[in-house]
C-alpha positions as CSV (number, residue, x, y, z in Angstrom):
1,X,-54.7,28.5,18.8
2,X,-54.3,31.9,20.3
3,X,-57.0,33.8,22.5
4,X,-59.2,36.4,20.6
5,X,-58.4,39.6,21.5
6,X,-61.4,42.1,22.8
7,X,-61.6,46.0,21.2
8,X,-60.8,47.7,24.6
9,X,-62.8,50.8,23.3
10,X,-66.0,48.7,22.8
11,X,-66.0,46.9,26.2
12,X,-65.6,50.5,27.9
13,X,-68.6,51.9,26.1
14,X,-70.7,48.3,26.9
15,X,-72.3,46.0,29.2
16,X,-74.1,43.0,28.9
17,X,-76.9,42.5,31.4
18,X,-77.7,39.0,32.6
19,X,-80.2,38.1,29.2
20,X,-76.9,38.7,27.1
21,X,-78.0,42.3,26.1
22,X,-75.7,44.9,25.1
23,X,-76.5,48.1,27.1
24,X,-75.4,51.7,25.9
25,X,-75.1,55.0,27.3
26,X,-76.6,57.4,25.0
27,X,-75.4,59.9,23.0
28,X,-75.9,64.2,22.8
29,X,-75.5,65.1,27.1
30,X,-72.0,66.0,26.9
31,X,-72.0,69.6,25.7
32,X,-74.2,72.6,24.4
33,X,-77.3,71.2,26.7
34,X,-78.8,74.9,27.1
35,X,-81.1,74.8,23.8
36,X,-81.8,71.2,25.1
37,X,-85.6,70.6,27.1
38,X,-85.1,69.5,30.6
39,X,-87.4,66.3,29.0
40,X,-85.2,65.1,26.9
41,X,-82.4,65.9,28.9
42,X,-83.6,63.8,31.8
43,X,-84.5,61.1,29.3
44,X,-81.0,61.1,27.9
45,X,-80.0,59.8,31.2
46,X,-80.9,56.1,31.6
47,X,-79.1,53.7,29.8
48,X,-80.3,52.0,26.6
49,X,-80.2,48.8,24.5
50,X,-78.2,47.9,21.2
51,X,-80.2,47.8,18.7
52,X,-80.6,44.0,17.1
53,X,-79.0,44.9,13.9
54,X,-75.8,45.8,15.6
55,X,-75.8,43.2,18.4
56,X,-73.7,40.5,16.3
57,X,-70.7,43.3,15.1
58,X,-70.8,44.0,19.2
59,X,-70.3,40.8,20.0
60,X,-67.7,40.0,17.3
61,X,-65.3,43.0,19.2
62,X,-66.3,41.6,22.4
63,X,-66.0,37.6,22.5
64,X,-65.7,37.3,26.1
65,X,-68.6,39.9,27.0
């Protein structure tokens, strides 16, 4: 049987910490950040998690996470 092969895009955009959660970099800090508060700015920073309902197609893409 041959090896499952991982979505290359996916694994770039994810991590999995040490509890098996997928983390995320989130999204609306690449461009037109003028009209955006320094708040949410800074808050747009820090990584976040996968939500639940999507953790099992993430893992699906990525069997060897």
């Amino acid at each position: 049987m041959q090896k499952m092969k991982t979505k290359k895009s996916a694994a770039k955009r994810f991590k999995v910490t040490g509890t098996g959660k997928l983390v995320r970099n989130k999204a609306y800090k690449r461009h037109i950040l003028t009209k955006k508060s320094t708040k949410r700015k800074r808050g747009l920073r820090h990584a976040g998690l996968v939500d639940e309902t999507q953790v099992k197609t993430m893992k699906r893409i990525m069997p060897y996470a």
